[in-house]
C-alpha positions in Angstrom: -20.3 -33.9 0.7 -21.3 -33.1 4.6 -18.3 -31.3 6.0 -18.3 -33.7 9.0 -17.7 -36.8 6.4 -14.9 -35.2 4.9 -11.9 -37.3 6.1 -8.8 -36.1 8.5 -5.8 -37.3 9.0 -4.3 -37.5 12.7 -0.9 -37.0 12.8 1.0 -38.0 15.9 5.0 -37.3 16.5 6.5 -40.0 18.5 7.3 -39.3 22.3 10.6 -37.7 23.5 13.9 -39.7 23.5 17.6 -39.1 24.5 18.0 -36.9 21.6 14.8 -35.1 21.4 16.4 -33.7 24.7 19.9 -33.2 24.1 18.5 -31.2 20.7 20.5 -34.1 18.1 19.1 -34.7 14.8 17.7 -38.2 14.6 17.3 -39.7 11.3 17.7 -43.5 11.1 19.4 -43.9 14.3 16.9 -46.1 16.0 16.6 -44.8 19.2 13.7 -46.2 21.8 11.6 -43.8 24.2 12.5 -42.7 27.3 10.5 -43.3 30.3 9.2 -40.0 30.0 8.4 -40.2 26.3 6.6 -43.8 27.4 4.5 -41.5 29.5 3.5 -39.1 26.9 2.7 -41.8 24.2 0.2 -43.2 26.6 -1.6 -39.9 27.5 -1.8 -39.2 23.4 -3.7 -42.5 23.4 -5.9 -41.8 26.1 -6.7 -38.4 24.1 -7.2 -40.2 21.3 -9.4 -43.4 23.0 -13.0 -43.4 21.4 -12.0 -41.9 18.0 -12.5 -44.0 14.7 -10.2 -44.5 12.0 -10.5 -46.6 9.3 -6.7 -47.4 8.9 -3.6 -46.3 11.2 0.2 -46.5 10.0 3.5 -46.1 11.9 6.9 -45.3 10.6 9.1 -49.0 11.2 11.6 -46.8 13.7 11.1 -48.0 17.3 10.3 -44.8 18.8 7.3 -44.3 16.8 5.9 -47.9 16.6 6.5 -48.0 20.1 4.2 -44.6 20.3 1.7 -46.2 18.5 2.0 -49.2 20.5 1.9 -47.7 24.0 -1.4 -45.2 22.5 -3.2 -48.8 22.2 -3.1 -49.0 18.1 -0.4 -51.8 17.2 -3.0 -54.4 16.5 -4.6 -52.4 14.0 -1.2 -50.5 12.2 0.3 -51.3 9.3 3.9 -50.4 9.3 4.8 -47.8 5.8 8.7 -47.9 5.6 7.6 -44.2 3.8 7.4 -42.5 7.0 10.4 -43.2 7.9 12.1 -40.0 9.2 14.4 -38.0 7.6 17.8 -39.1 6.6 20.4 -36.4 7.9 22.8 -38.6 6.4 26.7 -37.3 7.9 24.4 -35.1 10.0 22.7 -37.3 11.8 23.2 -37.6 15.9 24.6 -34.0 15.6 22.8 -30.4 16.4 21.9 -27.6 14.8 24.7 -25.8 17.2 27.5 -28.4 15.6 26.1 -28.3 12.1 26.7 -24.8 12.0 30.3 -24.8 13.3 31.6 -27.2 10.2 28.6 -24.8 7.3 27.7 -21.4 9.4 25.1 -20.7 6.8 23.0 -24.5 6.5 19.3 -24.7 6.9 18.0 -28.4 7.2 15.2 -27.2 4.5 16.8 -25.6 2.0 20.3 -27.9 1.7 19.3 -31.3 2.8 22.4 -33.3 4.5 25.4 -34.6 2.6 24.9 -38.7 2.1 21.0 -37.8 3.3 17.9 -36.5 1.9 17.1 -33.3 0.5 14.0 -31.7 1.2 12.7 -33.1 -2.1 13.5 -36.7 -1.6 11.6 -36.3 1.6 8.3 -34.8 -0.3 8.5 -37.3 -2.6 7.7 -40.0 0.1 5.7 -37.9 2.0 3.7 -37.3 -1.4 3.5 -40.8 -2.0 1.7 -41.3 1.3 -0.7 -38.3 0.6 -1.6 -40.0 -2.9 -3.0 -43.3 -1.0 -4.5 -41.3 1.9 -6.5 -39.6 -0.5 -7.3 -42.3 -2.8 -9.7 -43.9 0.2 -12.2 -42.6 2.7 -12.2 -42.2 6.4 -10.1 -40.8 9.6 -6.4 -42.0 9.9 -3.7 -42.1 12.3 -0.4 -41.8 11.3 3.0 -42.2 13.9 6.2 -40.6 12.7 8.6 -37.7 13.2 9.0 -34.3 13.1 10.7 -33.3 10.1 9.1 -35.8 8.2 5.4 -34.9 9.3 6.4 -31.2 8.8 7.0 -32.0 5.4 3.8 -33.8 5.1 1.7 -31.1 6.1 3.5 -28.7 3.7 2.7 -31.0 1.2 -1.0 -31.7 2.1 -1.6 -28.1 2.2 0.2 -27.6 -1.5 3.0 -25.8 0.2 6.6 -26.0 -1.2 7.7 -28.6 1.0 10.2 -26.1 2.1 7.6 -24.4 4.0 7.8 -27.5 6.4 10.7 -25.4 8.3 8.1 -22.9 9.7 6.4 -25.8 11.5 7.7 -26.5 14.9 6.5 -30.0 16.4 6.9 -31.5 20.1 7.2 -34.9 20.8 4.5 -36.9 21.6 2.4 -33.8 19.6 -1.0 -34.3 18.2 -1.8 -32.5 14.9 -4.7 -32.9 12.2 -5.2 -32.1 8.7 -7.8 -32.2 6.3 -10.3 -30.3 4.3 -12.6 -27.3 4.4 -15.0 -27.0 1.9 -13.9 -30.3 -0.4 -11.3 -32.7 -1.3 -9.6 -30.1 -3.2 -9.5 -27.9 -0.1 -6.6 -29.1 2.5 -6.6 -27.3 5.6 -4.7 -27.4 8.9 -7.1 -28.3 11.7 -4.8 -28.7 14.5 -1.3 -28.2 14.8 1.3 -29.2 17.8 -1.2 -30.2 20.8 0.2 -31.4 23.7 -2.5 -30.6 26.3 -2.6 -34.1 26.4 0.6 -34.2 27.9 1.0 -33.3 32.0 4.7 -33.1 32.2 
């Protein structure tokens, strides 16, 4: 197979909200954009305006359908309930800072959140989605979060989904993965752009 027919997937992290400032964990707390993060979802779709894709799917949570819909791709997204973003469970609308002051020695990736997913439960969605990406041909765009897309792309790659901890992701962040040589060769092709964004 030509290299340049090999599919990619375009994975977009919604734009900032409340709590992607104040540094809170945000789960299933459906919290909209800001005005800022309304700006940076419309400059992702200007960088992505002109490109292809054969199908596009957003997480149901309002801050990233609302991405996708201010990039200029509701009409054409189908909504996936798996990409829905982690749930922190009792951790979620706290930090990392808080977190730490009730278990000094929790990491997100290796101990999950009480009444939440682990890491595990969150690869097994984020494998699911993989498993019908790869079952069809052609670019896609998918709109969810960070943890969640971090995950992904550990799993893509054939990482232990714990490696998604090494992945930092800004909002509103463009990343792409694919393959090199074949389908049984995933590669990272682009990881964390926001040139798109001019704040």
């Amino acid at each position: 197979m030509n290299l340049g027919q090999l599919p990619m997937v375009y994975l977009a992290r919604h734009g900032e909200t409340a709590w992607t400032i104040s540094g809170q964990f945000t789960g299933l707390t459906d919290l909209p954009l800001t005005e800022r993060g309304e700006r940076n979802a419309r400059r992702l779709g200007e960088r992505l305006k002109g490109l292809k894709f054969a199908r596009v799917f957003t997480s149901p949570l309002q801050r990233a359908f609302r991405t996708c819909e201010l990039a200029g791709f509701k009409t054409v997204a189908a909504v996936d309930a798996d990409l829905v973003e982690w749930n922190y469970g009792a951790y979620d609308g706290k930090t990392t800072d808080e977190v730490h002051h009730l278990r000094p020695d929790w990491e997100l990736f290796r101990d999950g959140c009480p009444g939440g997913e682990s890491v595990a439960d969150v690869a097994v969605r984020a494998n699911r989605v993989i498993d019908r990406l790869r079952a069809g041909d052609g670019n896609v765009l998918i709109f969810s979060s960070s943890h969640f897309l971090r995950v992904f792309s550990a799993c893509w790659l054939g990482l232990d989904p714990t490696a998604g901890r090494h992945f930092v992701l800004d909002a509103a962040a463009l990343s792409i993965v694919g393959y090199q040589h074949g389908r049984d060769d995933p590669v990272m092709r682009l990881w964390n752009d926001c040139g798109h964004d001019g704040d």
